[in-house]
Each structure stands twice: as structure tokens, then as C-alpha cells.
C-alpha positions in Angstrom: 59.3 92.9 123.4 61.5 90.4 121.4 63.9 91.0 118.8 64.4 88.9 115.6 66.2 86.1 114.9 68.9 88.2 112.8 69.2 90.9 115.7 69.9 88.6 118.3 72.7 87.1 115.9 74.4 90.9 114.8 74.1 91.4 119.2 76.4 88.3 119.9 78.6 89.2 116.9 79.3 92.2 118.0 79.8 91.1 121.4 81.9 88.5 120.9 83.5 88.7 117.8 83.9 92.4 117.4 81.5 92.4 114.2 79.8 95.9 113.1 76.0 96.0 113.1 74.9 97.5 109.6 71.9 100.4 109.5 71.7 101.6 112.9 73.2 105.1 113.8 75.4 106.5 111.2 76.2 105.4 107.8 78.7 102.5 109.2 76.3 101.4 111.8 77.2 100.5 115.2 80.8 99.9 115.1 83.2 96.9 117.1 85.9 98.4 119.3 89.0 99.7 117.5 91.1 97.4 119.8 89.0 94.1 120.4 89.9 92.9 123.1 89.2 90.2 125.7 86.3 88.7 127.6 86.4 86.9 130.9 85.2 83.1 131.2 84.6 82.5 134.8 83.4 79.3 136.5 80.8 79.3 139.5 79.6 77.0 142.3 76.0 78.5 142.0 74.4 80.6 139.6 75.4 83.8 140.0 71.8 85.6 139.3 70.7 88.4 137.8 72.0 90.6 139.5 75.2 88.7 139.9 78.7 90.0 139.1 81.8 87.5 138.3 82.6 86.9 141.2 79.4 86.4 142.6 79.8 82.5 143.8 82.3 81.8 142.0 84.7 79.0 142.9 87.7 79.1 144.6 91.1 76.9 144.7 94.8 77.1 144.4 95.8 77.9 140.8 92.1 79.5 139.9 92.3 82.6 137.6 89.7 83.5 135.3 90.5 83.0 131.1 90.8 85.8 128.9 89.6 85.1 125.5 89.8 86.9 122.1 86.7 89.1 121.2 87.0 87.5 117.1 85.9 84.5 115.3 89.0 82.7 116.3 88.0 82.9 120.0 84.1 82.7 119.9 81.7 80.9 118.1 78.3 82.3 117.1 75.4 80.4 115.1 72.5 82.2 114.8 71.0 83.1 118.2 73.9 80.6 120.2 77.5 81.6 121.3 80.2 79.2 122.1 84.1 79.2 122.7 85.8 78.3 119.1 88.1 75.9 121.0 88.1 74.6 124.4 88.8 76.5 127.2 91.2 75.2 129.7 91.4 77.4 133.3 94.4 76.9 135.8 95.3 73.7 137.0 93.9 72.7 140.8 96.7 72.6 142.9 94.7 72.4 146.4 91.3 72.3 147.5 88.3 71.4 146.5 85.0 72.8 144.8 82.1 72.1 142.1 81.7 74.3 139.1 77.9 74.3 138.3 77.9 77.2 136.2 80.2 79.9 134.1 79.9 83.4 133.2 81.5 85.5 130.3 82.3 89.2 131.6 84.5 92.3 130.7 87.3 91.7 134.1 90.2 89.5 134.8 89.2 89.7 138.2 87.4 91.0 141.0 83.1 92.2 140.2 83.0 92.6 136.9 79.4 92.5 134.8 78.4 89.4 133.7 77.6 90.0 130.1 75.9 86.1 129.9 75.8 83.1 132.0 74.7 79.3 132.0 75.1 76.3 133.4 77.8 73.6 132.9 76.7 70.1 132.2 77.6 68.2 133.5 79.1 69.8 136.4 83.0 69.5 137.3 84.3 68.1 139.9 87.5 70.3 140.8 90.6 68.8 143.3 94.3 69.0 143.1 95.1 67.7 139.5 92.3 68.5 138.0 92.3 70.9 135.0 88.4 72.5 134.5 87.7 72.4 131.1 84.6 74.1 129.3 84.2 72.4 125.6 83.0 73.8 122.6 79.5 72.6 123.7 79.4 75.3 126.0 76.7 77.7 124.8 74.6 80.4 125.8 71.4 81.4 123.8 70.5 85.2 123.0 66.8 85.2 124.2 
């Protein structure tokens, strides 16, 4: 089962912007949180899977912490069925070790297993070492399916 093109686009508004969906429930719908909040970006050396959490391969280096971004328009993008960040994303400077990010994942904890709420993969991949600031771009999208 499928939903249309305009469902798909309330879903990721609400998600990620904190947007009400009209005519379902109630007479206001399904409504955004009162406080909005933040979700997680996380970056990953493999694809995390299905049944993945956030921390599920994700990378590891000095300085690494996930990034906490705003659950509004200011923070995420959305166009039609697509979700990106509204501005680039810069996470912690590398100040030892080494490891490739492949993939991300946007989910509801700072750290530890939180729920992977979507996932994709970064391309092209980034090379992370000591001085190296990983950067995902407004080009980073994932697609409601």
C-alpha cells in the first residue's frame, strides 16, 4: 500500500518541521509537538539497516558527537516527498583517528541507540582524519517512499 504524493509531504512536515496534518483525528488534525524540538544527524561507516539503531555502525573518532538540529523550516528542508538540512551541517572536528562515513541517519537521541527515523547514503563518501571537519550539504536528502 502506498500513500499519495501530498501525504508523504504532510509526514515529513510534521516530522521535521513540526507542521500539523489537517483532517485526520480531531477538528485540528494531528498536531506538532508543543515544544519542537531536536533531531539527531548521525554519520555511519555502513548502512545501518533496517533494523538498525544510531549507533548501529556508526563511526568513531576523537571529537565525534552527533548534531542536534531544529524540528522547523529553519533547520529542515522538505519539497514534496524529499527532506534535506536547510543549511549545512557541520559535526565535530577530527582530532585523532581515522574512519569513512558512507552513510547518515536522522534519529530522536544525542547519543547512545536511538530509532533511526530515516537513513541514506552520503555521496560521495568522507574521508574522516585529524583536521577534517565532516560536513553533510544541503544536497543531503532522503526521499519519503
Amino acid at each position: 500500500m502506498s500513500k499519495s504524493d501530498a501525504f508523504e509531504t504532510a509526514l515529513l512536515q510534521m516530522a521535521f518541521q513540526n507542521a500539523n496534518i489537517a483532517n485526520i483525528g480531531d477538528a485540528t488534525g494531528l498536531r506538532g509537538s508543543v515544544a519542537a524540538g531536536q533531531l539527531f544527524l548521525a554519520l555511519h561507516s555502513a548502512d545501518p539497516g533496517e533494523a538498525g539503531t544510531q549507533a548501529t555502525s556508526e563511526v568513531s573518532y576523537t571529537g565525534y558527537a552527533r548534531v542536534g538540529v531544529a524540528r522547523s523550516a529553519a533547520g529542515f528542508a522538505v519539497t514534496g516527498n524529499s527532506v534535506s538540512p536547510a543549511a549545512a551541517v557541520d559535526f565535530p572536528a577530527c582530532t585523532a583517528g581515522s574512519v569513512t562515513a558512507t552513510h547518515f541517519s536522522i534519529g530522536v537521541a544525542a547519543s547512545g541507540a536511538g530509532v533511526v527515523l530515516y537513513k541514506g547514503a552520503i555521496s560521495p563518501t568522507i574521508a574522516i582524519a585529524a583536521g577534517v571537519t565532516p560536513r553533510l550539504t544541503t544536497g543531503t536528502t532522503v526521499t519519503e517512499d
